[in-house]
C-alpha positions as CSV (number, residue, x, y, z in Angstrom):
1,X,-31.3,-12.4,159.4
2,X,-32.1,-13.9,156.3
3,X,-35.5,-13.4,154.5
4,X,-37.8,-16.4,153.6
5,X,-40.9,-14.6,152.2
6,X,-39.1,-14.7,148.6
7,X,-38.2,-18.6,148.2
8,X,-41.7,-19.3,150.1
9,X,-43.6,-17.3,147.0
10,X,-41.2,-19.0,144.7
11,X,-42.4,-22.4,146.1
12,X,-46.0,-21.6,145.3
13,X,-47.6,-24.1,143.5
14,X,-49.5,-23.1,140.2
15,X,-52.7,-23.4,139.5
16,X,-53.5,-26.4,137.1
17,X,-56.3,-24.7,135.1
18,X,-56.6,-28.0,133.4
19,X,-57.4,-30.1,136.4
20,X,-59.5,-27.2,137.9
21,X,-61.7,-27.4,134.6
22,X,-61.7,-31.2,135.1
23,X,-63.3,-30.6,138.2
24,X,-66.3,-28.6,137.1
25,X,-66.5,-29.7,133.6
26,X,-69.7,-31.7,134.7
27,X,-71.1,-28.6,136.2
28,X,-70.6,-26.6,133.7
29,X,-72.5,-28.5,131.2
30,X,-75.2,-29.1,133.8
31,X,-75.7,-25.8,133.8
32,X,-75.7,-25.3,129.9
33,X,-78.0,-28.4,129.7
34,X,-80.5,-26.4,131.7
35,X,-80.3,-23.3,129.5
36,X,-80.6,-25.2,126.9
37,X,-84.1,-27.1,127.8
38,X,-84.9,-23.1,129.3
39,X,-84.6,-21.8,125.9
40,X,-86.7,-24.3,124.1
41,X,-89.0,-24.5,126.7
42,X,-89.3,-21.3,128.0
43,X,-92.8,-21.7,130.0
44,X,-92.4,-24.7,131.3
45,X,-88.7,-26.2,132.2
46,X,-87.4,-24.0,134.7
47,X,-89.6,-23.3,137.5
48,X,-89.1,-24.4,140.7
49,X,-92.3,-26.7,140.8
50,X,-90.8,-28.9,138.1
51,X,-87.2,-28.7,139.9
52,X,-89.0,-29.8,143.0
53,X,-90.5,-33.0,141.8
54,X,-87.3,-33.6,139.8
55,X,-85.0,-33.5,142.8
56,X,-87.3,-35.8,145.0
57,X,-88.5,-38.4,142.0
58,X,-84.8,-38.7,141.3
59,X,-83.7,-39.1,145.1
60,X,-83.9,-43.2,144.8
61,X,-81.3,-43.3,142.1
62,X,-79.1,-40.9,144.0
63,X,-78.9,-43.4,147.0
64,X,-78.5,-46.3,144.4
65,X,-75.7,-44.3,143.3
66,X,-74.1,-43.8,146.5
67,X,-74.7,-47.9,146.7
68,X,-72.8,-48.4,144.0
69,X,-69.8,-46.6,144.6
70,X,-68.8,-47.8,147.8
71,X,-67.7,-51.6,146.6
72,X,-66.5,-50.1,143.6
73,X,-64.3,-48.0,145.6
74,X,-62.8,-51.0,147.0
75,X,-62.8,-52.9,143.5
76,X,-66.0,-54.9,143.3
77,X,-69.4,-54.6,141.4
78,X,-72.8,-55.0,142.4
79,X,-75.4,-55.0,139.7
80,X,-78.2,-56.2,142.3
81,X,-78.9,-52.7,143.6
82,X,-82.0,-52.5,141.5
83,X,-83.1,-55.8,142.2
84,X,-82.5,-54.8,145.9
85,X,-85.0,-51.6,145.9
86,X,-87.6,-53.5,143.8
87,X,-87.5,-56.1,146.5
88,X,-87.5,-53.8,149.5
89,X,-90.8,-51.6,148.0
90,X,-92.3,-54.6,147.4
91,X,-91.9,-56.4,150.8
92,X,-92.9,-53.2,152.5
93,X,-96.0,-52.8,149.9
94,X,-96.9,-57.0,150.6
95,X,-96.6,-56.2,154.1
96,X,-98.0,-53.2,155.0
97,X,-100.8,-53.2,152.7
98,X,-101.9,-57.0,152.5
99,X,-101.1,-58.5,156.3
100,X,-101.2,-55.0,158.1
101,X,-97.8,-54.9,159.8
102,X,-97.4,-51.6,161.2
103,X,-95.1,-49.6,159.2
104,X,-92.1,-49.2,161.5
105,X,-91.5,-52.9,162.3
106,X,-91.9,-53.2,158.1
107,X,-89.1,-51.3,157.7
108,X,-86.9,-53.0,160.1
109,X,-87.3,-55.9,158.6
110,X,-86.9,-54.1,155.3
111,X,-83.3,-53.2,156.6
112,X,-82.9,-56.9,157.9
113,X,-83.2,-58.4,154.5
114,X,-80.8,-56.3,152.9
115,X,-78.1,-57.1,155.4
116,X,-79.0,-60.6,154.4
117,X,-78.4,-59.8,150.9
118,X,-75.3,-57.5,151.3
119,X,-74.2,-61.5,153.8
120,X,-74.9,-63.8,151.0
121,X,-72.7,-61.5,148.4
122,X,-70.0,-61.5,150.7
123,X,-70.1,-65.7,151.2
124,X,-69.4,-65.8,147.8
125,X,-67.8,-62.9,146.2
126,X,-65.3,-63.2,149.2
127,X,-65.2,-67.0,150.9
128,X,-65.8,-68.7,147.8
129,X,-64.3,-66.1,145.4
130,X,-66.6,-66.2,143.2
131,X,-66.4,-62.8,140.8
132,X,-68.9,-59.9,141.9
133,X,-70.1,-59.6,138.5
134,X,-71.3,-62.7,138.7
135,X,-72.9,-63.1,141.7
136,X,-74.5,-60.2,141.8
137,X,-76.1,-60.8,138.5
138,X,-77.1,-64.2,139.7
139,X,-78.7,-62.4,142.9
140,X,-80.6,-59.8,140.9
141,X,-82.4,-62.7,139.0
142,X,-83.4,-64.8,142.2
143,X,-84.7,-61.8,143.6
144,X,-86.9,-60.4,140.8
145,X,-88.3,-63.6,140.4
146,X,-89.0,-63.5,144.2
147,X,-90.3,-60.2,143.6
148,X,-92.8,-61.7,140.9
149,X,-94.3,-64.4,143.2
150,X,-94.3,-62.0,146.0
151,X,-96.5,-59.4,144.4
152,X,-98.5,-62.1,141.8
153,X,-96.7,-59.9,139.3
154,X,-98.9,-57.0,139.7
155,X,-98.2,-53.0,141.2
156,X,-99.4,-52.8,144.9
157,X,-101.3,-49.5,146.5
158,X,-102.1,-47.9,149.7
159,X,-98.8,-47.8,151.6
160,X,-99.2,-46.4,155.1
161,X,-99.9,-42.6,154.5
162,X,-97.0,-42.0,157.3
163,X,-93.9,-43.3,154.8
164,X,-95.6,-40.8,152.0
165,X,-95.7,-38.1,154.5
166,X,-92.1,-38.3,155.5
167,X,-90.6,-38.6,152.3
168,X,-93.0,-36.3,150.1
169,X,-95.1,-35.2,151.8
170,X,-93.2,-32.8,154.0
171,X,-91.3,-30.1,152.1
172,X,-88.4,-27.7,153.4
173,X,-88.0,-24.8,150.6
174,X,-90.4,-25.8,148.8
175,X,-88.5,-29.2,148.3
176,X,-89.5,-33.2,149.3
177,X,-87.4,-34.3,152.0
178,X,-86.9,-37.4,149.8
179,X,-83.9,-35.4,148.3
180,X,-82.5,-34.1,151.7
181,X,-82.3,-38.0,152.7
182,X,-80.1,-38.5,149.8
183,X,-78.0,-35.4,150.7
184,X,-77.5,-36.7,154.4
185,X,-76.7,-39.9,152.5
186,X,-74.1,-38.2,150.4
187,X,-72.5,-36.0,153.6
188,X,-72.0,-39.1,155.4
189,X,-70.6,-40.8,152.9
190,X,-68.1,-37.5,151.7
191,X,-67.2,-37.5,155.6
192,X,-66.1,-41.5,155.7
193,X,-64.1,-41.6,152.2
194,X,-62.2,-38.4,152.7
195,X,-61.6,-37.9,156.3
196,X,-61.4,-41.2,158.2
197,X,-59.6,-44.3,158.3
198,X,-62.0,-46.4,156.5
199,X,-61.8,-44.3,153.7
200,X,-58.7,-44.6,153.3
201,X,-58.6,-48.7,153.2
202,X,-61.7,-48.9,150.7
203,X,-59.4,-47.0,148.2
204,X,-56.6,-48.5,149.1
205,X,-58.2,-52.1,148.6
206,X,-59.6,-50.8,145.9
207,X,-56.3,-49.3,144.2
208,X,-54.6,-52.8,145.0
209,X,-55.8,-55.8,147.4
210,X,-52.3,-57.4,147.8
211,X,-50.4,-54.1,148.5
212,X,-53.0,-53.5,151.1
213,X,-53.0,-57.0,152.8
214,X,-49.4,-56.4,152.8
215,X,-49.9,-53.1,154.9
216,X,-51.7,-54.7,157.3
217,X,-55.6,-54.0,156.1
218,X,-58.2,-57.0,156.6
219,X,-58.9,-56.6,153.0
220,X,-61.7,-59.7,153.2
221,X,-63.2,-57.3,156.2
222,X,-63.2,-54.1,154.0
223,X,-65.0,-55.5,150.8
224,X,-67.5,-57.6,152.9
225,X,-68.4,-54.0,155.3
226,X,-68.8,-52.3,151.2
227,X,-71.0,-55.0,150.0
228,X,-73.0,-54.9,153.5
229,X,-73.5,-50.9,152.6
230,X,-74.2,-51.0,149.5
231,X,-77.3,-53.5,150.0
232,X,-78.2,-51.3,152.8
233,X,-78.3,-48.3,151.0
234,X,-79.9,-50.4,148.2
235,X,-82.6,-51.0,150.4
236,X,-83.1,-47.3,151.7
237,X,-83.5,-46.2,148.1
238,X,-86.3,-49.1,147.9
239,X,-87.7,-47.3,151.2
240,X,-87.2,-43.5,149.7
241,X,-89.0,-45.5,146.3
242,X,-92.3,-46.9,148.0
243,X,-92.7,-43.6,150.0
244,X,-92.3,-41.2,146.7
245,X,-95.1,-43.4,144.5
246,X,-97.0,-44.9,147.8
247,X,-96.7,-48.0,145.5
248,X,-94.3,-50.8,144.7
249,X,-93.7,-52.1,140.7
250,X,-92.5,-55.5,140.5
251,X,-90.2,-53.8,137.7
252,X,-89.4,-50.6,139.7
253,X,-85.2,-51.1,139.8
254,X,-84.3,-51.9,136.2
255,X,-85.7,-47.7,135.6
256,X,-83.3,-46.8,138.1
257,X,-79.9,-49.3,137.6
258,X,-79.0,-47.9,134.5
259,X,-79.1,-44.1,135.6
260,X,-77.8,-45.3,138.9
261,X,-74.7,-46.6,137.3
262,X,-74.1,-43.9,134.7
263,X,-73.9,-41.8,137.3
264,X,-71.7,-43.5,139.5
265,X,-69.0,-43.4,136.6
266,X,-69.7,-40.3,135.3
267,X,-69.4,-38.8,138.9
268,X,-65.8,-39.9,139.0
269,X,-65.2,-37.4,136.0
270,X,-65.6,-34.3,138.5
271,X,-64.8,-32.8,141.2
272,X,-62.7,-35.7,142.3
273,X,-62.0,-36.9,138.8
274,X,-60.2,-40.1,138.8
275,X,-62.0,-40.9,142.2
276,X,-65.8,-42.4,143.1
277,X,-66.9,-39.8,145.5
278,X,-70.6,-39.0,146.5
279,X,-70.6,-35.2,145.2
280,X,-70.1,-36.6,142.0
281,X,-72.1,-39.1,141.6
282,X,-75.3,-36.9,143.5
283,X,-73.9,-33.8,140.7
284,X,-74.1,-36.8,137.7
285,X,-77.9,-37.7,138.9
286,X,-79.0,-34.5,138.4
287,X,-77.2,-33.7,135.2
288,X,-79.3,-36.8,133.8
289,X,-82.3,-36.3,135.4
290,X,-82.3,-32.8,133.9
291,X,-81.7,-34.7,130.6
292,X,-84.2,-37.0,130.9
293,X,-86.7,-34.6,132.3
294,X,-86.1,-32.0,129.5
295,X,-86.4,-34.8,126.8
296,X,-89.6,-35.8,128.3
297,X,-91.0,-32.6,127.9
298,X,-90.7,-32.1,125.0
299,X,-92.4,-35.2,124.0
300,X,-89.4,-37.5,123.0
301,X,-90.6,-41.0,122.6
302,X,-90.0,-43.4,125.3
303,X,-87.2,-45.1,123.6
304,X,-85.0,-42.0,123.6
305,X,-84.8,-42.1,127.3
306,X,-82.9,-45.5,126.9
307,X,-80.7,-44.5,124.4
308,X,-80.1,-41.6,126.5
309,X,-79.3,-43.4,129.8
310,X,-77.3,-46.2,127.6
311,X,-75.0,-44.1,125.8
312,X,-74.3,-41.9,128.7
313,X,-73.2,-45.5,131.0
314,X,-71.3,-45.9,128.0
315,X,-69.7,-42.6,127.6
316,X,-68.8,-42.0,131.6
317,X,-67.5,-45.1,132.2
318,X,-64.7,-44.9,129.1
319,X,-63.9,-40.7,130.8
320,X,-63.5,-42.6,134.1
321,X,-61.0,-45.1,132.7
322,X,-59.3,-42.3,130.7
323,X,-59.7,-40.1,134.4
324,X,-59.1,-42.8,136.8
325,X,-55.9,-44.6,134.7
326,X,-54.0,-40.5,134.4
327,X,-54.7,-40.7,138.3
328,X,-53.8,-44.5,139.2
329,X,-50.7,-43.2,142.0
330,X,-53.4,-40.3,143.7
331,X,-54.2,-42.4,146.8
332,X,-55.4,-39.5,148.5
């Protein structure tokens, strides 16, 4: 009888400490971020009041986030996901407040519109193959200016006191439920890309459209169901949005898009690196809200905040190109 326990503990697989640090590199300098702004600010920064309003003022641009990565996971871009939430706030705020639709059938036809939206960017990203950059930039113009004549340029109060209450005003530990929406947002989402069969087809559209129509996947099918989510989620970040302020700013998405993106990118550094996955993007949020945040506190003029969020899109999007080109074969 011959013993197998030797070549089975021969066969182990090391640990690759490098990829394991690649992993929670991000984390890591989260939490050094936050010792840092601790040290400096000792009274204020870390106390779980500010942590509270943190997590749920930044819950929008986590489900932007989420937004964004699922056509990128299948190749294509769409910059209208601020333009999206501006324009959902603002036809709850128009409405609810000025023609006194009651707030549930508001929403529904909150959620209506975007499908619309996530439609129209399929007819012509996919039918008439027109690029996503494009389009989508196109779209976020027509819809600002809709925005604009919508609202008479101007910020619009008094949003049924029901939206506030079931995004703010309700806490669980001490927390918004704002965030926890995002987090369900982010569980579903972990669930789909890495354990079912849709998953799979977004990255494998996404790693390469014609090696995919070749294995049989309605690639057309895939990207328009991505660009349909995407506006969706768009639009529940605009919902999360009007219930966090009770207000809608014409101008509300372009503070958001920029974050939104970074973080996308910057998400597919960690835990997954080489990969757009939800934990990442929800960790790379954070990390720059705590940035942000910290900065503001300590009285950093306004344009710092832009430079901040500009040079960090910059910065995670050439680490995910470095990431994502070492891990081009890693369809799974």
């Amino acid at each position: 009888m011959t013993d197998t326990s030797k070549p089975a503990a021969a066969s182990a697989t090391p640990i690759n400490y490098t990829r394991l640090f690649e992993r929670v590199a991000l984390l890591i300098v989260w939490v050094l971020l936050i010792g840092l702004f601790t040290a400096l600010l000792p009274r204020s920064f870390l106390n779980w009041g500010n942590f509270s309003i943190m997590f749920a003022s930044y819950a929008p641009a986590a489900l932007l986030a989420l937004a964004i990565i699922v056509p990128l996971t299948a190749g294509d871009y769409d910059l209208s996901v601020g333009a999206t939430l501006t324009l959902t706030a603002s036809l709850i705020a128009v409405l609810n407040v000025w023609y006194h639709v009651p707030l549930p059938l508001v929403l529904v036809i909150a959620l209506g519109v975007s499908v619309i939206i996530g439609l129209v960017h399929g007819l012509f990203i996919i039918y008439f193959r027109v690029p996503s950059l494009v389009v989508t930039l196109g779209t976020t113009s027509v819809m600002s200016g809709i925005v604009q004549w919508m609202t008479n340029s101007s910020t619009i109060g008094g949003i049924d006191k029901g939206l506030i209450n079931a995004v703010v005003g309700t806490r669980f530990l001490g927390i918004p439920l704002a965030f926890y929406y995002a987090l369900v947002a982010a569980v579903i989402m972990w669930y789909v890309f890495d354990y079912t069969p849709l998953g799979r087809r977004l990255l494998f559209v996404g790693r390469g459209r014609e090696v995919a129509r070749l294995n049989g996947i309605a690639v057309n099918r895939v990207r328009l169901g991505a660009l349909l989510m995407s506006a969706v989620l768009s639009a529940c970040a605009g919902i999360l949005y009007a219930g966090v302020l009770g207000s809608a700013d014409p101008y509300s998405g372009l503070n958001y898009l920029l974050p939104a993106f970074a973080a996308a990118f910057l998400g597919a550094t960690t835990l997954q690196p080489g990969r757009f996955n939800p934990w990442g993007a929800i960790v790379a949020v954070y990390f720059l809200a705590t940035g942000i945040t910290g900065l503001s506190m300590m009285g950093i003029p306004l344009w710092v905040t832009n430079v901040f969020n500009g040079g960090a899109l910059v910065l995670a999007v050439t680490i995910s190109q470095i990431t994502r080109g070492r891990e081009a074969s890693d369809i799974g």
